[in-house]
Chimera marker file (.cmm) of the C-alpha trace (Angstrom):
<marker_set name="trace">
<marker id="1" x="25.590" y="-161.094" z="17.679" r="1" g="1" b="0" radius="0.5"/>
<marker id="2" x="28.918" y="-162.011" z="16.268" r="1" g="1" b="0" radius="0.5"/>
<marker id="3" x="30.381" y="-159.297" z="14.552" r="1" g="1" b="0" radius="0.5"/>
<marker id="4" x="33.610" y="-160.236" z="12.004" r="1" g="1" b="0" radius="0.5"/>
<marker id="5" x="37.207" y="-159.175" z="13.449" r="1" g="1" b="0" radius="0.5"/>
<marker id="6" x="38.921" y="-157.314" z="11.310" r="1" g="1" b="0" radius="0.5"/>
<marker id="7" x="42.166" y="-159.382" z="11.307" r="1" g="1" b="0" radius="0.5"/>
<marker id="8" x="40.345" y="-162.820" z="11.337" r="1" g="1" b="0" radius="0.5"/>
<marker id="9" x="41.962" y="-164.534" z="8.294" r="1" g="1" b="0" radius="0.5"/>
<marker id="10" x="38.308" y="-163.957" z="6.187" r="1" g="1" b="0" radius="0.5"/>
<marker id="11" x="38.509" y="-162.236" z="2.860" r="1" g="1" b="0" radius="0.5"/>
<marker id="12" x="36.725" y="-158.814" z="2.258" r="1" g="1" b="0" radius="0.5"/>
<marker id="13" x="33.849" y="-160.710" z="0.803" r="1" g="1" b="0" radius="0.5"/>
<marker id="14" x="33.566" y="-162.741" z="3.594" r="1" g="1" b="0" radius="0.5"/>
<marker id="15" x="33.299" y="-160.386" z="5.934" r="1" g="1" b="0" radius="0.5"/>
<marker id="16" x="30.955" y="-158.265" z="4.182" r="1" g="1" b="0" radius="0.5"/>
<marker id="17" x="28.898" y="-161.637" z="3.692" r="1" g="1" b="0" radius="0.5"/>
<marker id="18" x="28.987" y="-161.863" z="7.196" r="1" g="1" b="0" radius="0.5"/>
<marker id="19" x="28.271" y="-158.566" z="8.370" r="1" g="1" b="0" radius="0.5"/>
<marker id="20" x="25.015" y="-158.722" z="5.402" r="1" g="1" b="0" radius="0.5"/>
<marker id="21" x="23.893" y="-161.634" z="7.540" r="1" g="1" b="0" radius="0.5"/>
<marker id="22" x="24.732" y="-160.235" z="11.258" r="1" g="1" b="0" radius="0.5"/>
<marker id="23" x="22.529" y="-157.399" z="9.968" r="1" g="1" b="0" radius="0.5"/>
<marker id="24" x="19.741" y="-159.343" z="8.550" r="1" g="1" b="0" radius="0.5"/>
<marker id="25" x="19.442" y="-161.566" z="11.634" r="1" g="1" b="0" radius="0.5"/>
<marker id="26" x="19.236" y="-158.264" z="13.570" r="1" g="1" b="0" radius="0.5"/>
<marker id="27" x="16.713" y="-156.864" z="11.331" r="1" g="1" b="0" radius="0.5"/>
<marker id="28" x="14.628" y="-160.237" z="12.190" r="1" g="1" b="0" radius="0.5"/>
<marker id="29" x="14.237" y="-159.253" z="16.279" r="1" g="1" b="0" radius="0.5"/>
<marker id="30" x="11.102" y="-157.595" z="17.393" r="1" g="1" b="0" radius="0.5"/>
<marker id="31" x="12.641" y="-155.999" z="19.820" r="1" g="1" b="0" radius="0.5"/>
<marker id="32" x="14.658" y="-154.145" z="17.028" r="1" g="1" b="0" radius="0.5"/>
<marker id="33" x="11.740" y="-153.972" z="14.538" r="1" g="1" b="0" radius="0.5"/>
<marker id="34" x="9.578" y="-152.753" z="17.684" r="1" g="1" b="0" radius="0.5"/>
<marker id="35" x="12.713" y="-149.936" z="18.322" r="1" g="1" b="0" radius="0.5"/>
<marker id="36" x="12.720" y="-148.703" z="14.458" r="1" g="1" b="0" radius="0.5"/>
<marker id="37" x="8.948" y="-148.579" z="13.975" r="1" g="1" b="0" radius="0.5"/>
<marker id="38" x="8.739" y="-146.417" z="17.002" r="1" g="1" b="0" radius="0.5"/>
<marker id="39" x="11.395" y="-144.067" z="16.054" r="1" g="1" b="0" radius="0.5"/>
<marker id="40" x="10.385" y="-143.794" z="12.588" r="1" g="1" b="0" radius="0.5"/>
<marker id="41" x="6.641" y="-143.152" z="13.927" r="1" g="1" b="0" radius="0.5"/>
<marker id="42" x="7.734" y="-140.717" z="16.105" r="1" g="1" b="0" radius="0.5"/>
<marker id="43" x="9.230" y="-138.758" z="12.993" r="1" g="1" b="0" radius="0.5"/>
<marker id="44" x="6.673" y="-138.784" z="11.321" r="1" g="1" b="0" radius="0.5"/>
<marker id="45" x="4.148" y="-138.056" z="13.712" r="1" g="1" b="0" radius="0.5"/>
<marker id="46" x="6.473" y="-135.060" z="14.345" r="1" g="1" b="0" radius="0.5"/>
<marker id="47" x="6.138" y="-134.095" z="10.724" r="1" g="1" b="0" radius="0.5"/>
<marker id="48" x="2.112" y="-134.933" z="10.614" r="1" g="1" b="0" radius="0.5"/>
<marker id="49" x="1.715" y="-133.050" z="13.985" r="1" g="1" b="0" radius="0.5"/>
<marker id="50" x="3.863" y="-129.901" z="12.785" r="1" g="1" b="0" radius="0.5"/>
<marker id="51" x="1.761" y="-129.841" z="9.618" r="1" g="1" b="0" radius="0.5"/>
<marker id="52" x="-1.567" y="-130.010" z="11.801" r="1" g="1" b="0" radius="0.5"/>
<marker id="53" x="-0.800" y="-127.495" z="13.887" r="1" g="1" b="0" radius="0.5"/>
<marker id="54" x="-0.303" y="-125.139" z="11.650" r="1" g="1" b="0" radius="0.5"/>
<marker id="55" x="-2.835" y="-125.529" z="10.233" r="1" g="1" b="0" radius="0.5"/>
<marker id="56" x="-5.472" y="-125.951" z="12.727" r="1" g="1" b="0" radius="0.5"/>
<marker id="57" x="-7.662" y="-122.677" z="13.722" r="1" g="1" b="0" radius="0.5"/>
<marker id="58" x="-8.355" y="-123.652" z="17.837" r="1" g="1" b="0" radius="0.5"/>
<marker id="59" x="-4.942" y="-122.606" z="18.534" r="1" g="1" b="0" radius="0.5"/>
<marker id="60" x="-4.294" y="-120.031" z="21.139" r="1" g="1" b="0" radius="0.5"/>
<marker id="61" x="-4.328" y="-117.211" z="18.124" r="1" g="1" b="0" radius="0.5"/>
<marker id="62" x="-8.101" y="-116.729" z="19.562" r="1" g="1" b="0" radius="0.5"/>
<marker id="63" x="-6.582" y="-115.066" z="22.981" r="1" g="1" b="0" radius="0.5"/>
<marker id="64" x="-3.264" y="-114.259" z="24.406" r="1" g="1" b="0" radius="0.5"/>
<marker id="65" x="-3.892" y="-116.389" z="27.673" r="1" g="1" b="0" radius="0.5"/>
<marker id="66" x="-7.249" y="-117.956" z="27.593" r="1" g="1" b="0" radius="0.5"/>
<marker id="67" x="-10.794" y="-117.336" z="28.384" r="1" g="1" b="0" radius="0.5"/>
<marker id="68" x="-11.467" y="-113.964" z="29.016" r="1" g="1" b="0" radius="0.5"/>
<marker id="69" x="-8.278" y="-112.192" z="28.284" r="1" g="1" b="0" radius="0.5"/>
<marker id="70" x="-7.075" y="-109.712" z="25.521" r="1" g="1" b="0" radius="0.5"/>
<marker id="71" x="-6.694" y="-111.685" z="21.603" r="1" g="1" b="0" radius="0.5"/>
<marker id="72" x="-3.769" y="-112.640" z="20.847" r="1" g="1" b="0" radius="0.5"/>
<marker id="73" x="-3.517" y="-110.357" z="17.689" r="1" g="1" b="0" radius="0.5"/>
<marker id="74" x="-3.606" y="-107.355" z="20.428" r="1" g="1" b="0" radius="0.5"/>
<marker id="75" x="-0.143" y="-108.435" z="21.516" r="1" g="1" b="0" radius="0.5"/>
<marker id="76" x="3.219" y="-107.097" z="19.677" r="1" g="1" b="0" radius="0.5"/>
<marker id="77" x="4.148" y="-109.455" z="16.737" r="1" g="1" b="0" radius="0.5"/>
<marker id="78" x="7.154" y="-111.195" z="18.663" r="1" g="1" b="0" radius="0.5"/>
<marker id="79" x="4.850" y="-112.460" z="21.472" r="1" g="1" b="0" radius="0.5"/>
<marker id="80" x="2.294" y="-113.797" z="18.877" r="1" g="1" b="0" radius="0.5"/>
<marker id="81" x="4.981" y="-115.533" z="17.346" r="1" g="1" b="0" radius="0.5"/>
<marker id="82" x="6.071" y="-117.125" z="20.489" r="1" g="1" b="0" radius="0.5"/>
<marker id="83" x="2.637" y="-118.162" z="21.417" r="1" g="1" b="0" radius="0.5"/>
<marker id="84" x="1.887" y="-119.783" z="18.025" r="1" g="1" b="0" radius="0.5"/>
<marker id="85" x="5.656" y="-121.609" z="17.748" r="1" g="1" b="0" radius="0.5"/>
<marker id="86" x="5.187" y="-122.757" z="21.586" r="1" g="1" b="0" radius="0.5"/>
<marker id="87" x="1.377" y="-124.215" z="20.110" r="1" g="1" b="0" radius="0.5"/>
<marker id="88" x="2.658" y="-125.707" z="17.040" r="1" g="1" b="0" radius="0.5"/>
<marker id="89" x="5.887" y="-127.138" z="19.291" r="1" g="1" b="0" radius="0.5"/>
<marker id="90" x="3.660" y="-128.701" z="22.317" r="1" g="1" b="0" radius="0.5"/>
<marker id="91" x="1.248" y="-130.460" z="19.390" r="1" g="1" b="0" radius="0.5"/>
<marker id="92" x="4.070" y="-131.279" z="17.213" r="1" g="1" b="0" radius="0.5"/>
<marker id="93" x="5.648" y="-133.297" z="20.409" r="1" g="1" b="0" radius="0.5"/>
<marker id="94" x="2.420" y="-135.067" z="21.583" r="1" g="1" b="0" radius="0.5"/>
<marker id="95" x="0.972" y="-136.091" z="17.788" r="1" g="1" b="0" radius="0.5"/>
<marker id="96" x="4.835" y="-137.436" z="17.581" r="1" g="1" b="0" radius="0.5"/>
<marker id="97" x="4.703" y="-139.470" z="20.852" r="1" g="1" b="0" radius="0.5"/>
<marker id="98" x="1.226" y="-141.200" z="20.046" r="1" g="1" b="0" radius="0.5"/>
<marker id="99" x="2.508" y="-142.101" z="16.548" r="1" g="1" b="0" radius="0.5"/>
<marker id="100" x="5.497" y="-143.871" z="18.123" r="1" g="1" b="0" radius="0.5"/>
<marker id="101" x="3.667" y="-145.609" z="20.414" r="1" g="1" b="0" radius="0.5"/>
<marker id="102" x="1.118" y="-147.082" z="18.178" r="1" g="1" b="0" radius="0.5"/>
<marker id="103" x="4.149" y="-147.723" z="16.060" r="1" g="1" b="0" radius="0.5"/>
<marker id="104" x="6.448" y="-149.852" z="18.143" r="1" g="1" b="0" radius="0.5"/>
<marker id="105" x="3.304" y="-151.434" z="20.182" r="1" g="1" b="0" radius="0.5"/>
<marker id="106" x="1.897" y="-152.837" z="16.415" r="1" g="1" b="0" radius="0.5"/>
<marker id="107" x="5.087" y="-153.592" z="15.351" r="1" g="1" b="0" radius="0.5"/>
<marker id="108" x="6.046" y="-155.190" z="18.245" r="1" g="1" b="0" radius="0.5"/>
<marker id="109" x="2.621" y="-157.324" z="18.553" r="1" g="1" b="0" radius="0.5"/>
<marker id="110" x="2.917" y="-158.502" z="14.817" r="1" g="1" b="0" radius="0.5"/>
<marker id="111" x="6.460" y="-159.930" z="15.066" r="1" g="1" b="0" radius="0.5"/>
<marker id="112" x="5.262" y="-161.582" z="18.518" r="1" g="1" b="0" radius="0.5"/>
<marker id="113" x="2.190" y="-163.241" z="16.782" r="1" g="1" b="0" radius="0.5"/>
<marker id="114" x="3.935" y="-163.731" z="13.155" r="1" g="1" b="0" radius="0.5"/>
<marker id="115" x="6.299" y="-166.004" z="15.860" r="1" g="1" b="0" radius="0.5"/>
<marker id="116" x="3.611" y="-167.497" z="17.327" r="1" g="1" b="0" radius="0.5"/>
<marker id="117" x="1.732" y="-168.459" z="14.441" r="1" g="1" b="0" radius="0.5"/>
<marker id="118" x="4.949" y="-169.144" z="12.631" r="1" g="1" b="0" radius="0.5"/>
<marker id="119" x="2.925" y="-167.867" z="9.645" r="1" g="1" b="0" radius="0.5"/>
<marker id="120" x="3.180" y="-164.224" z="7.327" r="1" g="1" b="0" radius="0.5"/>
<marker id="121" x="-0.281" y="-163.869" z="6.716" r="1" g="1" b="0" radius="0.5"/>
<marker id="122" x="-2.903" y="-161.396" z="6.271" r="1" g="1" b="0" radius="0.5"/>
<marker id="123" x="-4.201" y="-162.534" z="9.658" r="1" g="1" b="0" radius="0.5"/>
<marker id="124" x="-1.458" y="-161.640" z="11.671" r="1" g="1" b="0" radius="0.5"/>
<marker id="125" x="-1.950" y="-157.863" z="10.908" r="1" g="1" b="0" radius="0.5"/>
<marker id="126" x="-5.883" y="-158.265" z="11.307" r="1" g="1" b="0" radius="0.5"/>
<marker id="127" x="-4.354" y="-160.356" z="14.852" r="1" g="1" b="0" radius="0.5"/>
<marker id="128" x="-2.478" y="-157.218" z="15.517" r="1" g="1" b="0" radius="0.5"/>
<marker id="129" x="-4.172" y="-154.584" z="14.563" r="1" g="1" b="0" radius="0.5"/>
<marker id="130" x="-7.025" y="-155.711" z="17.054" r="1" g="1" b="0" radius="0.5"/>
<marker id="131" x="-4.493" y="-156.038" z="19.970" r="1" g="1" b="0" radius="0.5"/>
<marker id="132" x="-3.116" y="-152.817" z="19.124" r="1" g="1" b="0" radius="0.5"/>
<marker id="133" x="-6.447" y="-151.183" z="19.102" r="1" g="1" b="0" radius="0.5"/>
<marker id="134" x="-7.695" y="-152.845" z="22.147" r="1" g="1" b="0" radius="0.5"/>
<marker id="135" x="-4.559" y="-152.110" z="24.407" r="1" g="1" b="0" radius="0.5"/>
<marker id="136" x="-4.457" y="-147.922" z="23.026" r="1" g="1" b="0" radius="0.5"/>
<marker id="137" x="-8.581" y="-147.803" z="23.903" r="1" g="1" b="0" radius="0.5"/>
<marker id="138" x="-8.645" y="-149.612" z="27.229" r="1" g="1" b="0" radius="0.5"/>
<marker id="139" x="-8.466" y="-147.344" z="29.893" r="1" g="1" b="0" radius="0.5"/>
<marker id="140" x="-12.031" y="-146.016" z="27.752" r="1" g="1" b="0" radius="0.5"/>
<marker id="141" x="-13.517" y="-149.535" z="28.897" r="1" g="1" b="0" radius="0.5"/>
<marker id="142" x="-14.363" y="-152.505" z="27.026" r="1" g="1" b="0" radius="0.5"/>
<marker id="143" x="-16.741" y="-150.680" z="24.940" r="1" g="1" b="0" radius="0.5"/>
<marker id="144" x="-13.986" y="-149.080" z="23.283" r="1" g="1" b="0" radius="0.5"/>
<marker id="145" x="-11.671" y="-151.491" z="23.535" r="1" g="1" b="0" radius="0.5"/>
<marker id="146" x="-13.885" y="-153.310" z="21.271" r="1" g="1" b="0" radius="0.5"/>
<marker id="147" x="-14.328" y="-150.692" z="19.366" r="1" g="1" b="0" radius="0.5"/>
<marker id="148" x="-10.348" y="-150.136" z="18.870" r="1" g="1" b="0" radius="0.5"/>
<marker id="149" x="-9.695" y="-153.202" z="18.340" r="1" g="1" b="0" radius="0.5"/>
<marker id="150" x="-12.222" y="-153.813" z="15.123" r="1" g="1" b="0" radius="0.5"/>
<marker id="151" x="-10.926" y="-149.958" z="13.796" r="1" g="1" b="0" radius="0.5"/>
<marker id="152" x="-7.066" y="-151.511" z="14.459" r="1" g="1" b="0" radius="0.5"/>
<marker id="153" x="-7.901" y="-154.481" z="12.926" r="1" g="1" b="0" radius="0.5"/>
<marker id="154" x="-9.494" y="-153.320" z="9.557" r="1" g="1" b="0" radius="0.5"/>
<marker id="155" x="-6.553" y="-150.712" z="9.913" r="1" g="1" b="0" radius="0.5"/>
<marker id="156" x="-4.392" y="-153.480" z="9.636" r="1" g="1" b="0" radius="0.5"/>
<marker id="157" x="-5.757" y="-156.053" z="7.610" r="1" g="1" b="0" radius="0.5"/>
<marker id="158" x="-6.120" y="-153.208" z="4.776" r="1" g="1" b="0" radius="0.5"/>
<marker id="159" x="-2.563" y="-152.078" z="5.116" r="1" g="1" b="0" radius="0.5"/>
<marker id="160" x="-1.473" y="-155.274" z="4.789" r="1" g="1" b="0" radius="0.5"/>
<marker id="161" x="-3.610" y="-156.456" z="1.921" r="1" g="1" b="0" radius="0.5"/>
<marker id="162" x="-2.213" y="-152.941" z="-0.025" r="1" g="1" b="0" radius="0.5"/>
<marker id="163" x="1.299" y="-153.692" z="1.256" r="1" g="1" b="0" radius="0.5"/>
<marker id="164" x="1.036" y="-157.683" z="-0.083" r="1" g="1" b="0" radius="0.5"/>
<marker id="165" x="-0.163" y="-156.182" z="-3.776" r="1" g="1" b="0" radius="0.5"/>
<marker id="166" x="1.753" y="-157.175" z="-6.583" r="1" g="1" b="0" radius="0.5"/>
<marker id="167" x="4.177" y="-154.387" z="-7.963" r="1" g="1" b="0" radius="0.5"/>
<marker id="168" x="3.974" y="-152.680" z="-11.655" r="1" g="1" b="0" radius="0.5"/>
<marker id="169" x="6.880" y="-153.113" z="-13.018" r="1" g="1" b="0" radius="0.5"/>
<link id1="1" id2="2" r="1" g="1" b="0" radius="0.2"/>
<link id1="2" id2="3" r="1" g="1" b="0" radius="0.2"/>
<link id1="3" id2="4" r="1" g="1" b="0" radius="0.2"/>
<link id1="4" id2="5" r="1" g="1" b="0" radius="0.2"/>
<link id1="5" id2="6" r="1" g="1" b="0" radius="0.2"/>
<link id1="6" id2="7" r="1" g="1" b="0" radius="0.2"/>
<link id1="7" id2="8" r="1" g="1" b="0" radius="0.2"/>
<link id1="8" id2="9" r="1" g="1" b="0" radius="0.2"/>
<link id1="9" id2="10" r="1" g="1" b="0" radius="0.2"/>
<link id1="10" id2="11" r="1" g="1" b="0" radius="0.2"/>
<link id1="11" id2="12" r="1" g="1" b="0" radius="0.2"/>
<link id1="12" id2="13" r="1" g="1" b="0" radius="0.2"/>
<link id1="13" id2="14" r="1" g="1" b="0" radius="0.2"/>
<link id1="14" id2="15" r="1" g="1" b="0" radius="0.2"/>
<link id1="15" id2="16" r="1" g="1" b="0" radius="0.2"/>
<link id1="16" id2="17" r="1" g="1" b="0" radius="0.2"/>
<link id1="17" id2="18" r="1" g="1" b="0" radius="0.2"/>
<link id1="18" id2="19" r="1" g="1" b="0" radius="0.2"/>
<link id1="19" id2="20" r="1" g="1" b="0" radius="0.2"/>
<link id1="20" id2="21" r="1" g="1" b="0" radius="0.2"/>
<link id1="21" id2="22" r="1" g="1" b="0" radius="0.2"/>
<link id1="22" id2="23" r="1" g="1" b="0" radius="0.2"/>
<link id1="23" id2="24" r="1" g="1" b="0" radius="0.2"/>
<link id1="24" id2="25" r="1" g="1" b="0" radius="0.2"/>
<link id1="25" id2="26" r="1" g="1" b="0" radius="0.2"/>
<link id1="26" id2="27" r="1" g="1" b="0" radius="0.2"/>
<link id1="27" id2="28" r="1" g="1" b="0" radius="0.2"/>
<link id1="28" id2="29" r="1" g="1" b="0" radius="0.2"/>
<link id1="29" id2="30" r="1" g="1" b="0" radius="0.2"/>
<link id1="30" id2="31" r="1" g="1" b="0" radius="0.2"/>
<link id1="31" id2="32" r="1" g="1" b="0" radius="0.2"/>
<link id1="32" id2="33" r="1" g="1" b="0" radius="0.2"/>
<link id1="33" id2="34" r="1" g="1" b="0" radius="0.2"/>
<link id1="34" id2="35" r="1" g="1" b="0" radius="0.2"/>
<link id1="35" id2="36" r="1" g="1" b="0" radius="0.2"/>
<link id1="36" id2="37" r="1" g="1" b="0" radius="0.2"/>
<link id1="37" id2="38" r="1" g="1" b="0" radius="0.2"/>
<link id1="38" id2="39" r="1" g="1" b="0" radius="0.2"/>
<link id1="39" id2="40" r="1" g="1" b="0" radius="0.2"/>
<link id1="40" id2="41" r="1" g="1" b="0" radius="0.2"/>
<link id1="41" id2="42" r="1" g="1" b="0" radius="0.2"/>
<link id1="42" id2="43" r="1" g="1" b="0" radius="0.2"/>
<link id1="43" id2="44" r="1" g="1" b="0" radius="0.2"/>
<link id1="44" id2="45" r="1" g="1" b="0" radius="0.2"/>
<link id1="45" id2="46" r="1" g="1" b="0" radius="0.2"/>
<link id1="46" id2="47" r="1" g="1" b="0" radius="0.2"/>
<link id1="47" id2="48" r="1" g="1" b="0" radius="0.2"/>
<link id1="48" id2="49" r="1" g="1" b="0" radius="0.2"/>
<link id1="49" id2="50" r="1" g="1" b="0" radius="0.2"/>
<link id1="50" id2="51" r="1" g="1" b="0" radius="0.2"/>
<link id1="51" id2="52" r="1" g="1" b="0" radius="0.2"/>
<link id1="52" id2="53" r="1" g="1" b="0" radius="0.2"/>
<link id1="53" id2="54" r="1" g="1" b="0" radius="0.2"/>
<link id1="54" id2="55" r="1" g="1" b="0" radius="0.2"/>
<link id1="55" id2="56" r="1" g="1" b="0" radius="0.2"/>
<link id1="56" id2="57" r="1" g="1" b="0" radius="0.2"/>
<link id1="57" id2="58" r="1" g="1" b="0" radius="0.2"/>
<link id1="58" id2="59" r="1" g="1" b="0" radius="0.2"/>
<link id1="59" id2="60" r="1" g="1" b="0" radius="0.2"/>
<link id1="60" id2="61" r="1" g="1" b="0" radius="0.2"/>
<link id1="61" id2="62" r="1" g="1" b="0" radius="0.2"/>
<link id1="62" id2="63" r="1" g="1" b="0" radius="0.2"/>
<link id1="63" id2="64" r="1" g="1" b="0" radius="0.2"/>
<link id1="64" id2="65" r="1" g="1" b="0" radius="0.2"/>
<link id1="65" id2="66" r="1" g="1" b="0" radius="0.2"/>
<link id1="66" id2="67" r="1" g="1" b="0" radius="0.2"/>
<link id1="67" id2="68" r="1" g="1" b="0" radius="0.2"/>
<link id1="68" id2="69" r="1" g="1" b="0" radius="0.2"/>
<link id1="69" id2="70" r="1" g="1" b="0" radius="0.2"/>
<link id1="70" id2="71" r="1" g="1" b="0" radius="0.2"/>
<link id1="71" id2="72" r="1" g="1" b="0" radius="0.2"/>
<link id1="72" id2="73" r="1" g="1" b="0" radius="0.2"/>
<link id1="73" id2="74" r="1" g="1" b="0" radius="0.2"/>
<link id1="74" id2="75" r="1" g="1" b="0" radius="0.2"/>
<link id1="75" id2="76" r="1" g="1" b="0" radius="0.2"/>
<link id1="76" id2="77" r="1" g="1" b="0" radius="0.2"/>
<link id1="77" id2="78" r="1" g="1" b="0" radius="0.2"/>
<link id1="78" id2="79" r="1" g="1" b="0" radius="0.2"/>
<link id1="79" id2="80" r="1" g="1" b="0" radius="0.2"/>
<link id1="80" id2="81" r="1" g="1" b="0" radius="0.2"/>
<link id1="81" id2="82" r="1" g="1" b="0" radius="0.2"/>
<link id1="82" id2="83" r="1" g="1" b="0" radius="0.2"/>
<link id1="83" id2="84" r="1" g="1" b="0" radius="0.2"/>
<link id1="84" id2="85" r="1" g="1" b="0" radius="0.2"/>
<link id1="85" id2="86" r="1" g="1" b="0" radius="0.2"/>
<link id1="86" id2="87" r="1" g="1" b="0" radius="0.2"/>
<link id1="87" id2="88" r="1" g="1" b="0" radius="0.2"/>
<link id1="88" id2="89" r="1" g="1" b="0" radius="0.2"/>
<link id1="89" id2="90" r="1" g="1" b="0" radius="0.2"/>
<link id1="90" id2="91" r="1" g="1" b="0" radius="0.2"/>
<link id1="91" id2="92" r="1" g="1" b="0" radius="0.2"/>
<link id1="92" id2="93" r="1" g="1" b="0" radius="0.2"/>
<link id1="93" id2="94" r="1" g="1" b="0" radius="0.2"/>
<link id1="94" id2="95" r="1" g="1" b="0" radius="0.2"/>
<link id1="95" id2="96" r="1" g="1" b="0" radius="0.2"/>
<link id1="96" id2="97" r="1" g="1" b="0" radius="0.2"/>
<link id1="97" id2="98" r="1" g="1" b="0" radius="0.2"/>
<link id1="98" id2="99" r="1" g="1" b="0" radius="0.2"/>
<link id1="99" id2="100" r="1" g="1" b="0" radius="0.2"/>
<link id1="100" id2="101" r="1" g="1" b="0" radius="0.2"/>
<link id1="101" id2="102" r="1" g="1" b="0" radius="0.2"/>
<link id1="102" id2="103" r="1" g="1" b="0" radius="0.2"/>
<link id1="103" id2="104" r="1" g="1" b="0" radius="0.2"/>
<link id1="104" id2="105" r="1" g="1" b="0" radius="0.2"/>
<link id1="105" id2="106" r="1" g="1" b="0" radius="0.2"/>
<link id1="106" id2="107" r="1" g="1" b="0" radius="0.2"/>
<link id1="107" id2="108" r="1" g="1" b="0" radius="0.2"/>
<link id1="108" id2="109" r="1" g="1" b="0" radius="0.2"/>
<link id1="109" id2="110" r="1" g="1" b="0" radius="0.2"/>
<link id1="110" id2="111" r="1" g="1" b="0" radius="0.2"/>
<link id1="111" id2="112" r="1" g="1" b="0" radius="0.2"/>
<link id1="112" id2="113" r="1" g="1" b="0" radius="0.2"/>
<link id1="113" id2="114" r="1" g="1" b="0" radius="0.2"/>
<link id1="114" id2="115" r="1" g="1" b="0" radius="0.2"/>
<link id1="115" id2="116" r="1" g="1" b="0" radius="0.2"/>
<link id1="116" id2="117" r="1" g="1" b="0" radius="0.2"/>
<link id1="117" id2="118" r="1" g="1" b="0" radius="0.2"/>
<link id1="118" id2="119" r="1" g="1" b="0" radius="0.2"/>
<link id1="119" id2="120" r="1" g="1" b="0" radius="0.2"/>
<link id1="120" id2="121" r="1" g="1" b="0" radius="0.2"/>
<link id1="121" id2="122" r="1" g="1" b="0" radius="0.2"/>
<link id1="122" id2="123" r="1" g="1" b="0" radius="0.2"/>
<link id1="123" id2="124" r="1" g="1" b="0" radius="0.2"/>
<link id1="124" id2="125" r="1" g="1" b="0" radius="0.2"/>
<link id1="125" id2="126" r="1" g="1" b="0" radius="0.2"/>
<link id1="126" id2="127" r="1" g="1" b="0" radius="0.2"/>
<link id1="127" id2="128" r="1" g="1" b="0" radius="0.2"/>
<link id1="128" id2="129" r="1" g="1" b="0" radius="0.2"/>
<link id1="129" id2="130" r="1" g="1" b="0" radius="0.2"/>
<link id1="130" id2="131" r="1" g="1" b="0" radius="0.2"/>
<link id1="131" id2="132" r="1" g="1" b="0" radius="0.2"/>
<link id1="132" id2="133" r="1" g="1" b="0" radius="0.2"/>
<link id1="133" id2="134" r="1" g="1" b="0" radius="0.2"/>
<link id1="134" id2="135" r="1" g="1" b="0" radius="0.2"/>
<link id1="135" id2="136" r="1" g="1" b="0" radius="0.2"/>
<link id1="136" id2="137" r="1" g="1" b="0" radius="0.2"/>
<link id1="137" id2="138" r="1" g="1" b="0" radius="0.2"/>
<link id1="138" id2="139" r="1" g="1" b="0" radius="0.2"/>
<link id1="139" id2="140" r="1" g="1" b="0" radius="0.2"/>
<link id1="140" id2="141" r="1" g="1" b="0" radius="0.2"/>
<link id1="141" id2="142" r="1" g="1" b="0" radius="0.2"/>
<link id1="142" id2="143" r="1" g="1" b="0" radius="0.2"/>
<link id1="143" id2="144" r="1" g="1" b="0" radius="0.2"/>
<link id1="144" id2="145" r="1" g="1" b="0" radius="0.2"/>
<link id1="145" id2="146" r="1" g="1" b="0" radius="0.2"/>
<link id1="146" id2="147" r="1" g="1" b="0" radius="0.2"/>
<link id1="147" id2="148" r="1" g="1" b="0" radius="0.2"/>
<link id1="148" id2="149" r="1" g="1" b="0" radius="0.2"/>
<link id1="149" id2="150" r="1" g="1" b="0" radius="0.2"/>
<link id1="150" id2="151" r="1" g="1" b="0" radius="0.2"/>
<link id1="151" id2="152" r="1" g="1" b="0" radius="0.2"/>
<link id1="152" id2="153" r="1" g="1" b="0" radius="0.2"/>
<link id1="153" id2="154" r="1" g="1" b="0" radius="0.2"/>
<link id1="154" id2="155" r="1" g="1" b="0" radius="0.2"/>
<link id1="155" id2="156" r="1" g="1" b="0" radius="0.2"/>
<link id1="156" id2="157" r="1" g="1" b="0" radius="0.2"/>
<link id1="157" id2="158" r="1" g="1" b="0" radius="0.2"/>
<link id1="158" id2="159" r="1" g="1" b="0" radius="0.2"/>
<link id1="159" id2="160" r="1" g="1" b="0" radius="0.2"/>
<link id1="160" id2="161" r="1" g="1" b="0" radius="0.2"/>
<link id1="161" id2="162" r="1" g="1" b="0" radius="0.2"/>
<link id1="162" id2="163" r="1" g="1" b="0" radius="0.2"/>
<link id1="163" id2="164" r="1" g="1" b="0" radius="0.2"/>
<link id1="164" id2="165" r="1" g="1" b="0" radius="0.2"/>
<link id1="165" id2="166" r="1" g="1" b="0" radius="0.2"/>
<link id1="166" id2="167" r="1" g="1" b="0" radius="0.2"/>
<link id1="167" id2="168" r="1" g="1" b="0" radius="0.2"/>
<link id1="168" id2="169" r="1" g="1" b="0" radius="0.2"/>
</marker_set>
């Protein structure tokens, strides 16, 4: 990318013309649209996960260390707190790392096939979608594979269709 120099005889406008468009080009790479949908997945999977785990009622509240050991109530409020922040922390972290993954890998497969295709369609989140599915499910086998890939694919194709609606103005 060729950013602007400062002192390169172009006029403020110019430059900022120039930057819009050294920005817009870089906003057109999949590696970079790959890069921002994971990160932005991972936030909010962060966000989703926190909100889960607090509210979910398998948490280690039940007993202090596991099976067969004292409840967790039984301990002194400061300990319960620690055991239900560490809880809400460890799911917090792992719902945010799946949602980042699926994230970057659909994002990343979309801009590959929208390049291949050389076409913005509904198909190339359907496309997508079904790769996206099928690569998350196949260490299940090819049962699930198939299986992820027609859940990805509505997933997608759905998204899309919402996504492509005309606006209320």
């Amino acid at each position: 990318m060729n950013f602007p120099r400062p002192n390169s005889g172009l006029s403020e406008a110019e430059q900022q013309a120039a930057m819009a468009k050294t920005m817009e080009n870089a906003m057109q790479n999949c590696f970079v649209k790959s890069a921002i949908s994971g990160v932005m997945g991972f936030g909010m999977g962060g966000l989703f996960g926190l909100f889960m785990a607090s509210m979910a009622y398998d948490t280690p509240y039940h007993t202090a260390g596991g099976a067969g050991t004292a409840p967790i109530t039984s301990l002194p409020l400061r300990q319960q707190l620690q055991h239900g922040f560490k809880d809400m922390g460890q799911r917090s972290w792992s719902t945010a790392r799946n949602f980042g993954k699926v994230g970057a890998l659909f994002a990343g497969i979309e801009c590959g096939v929208e390049g291949f295709r050389a076409k913005n369609d509904l198909a190339n989140g359907a496309i997508s979608g079904c790769l996206t599915g099928a690569i998350l499910a196949r260490n299940a086998g090819p049962q699930a594979a198939a299986g992820g890939c027609a859940a990805f694919a509505a997933f997608g194709l759905a998204i899309d269709a919402w996504m492509r609606q005309p606006k209320d103005e």
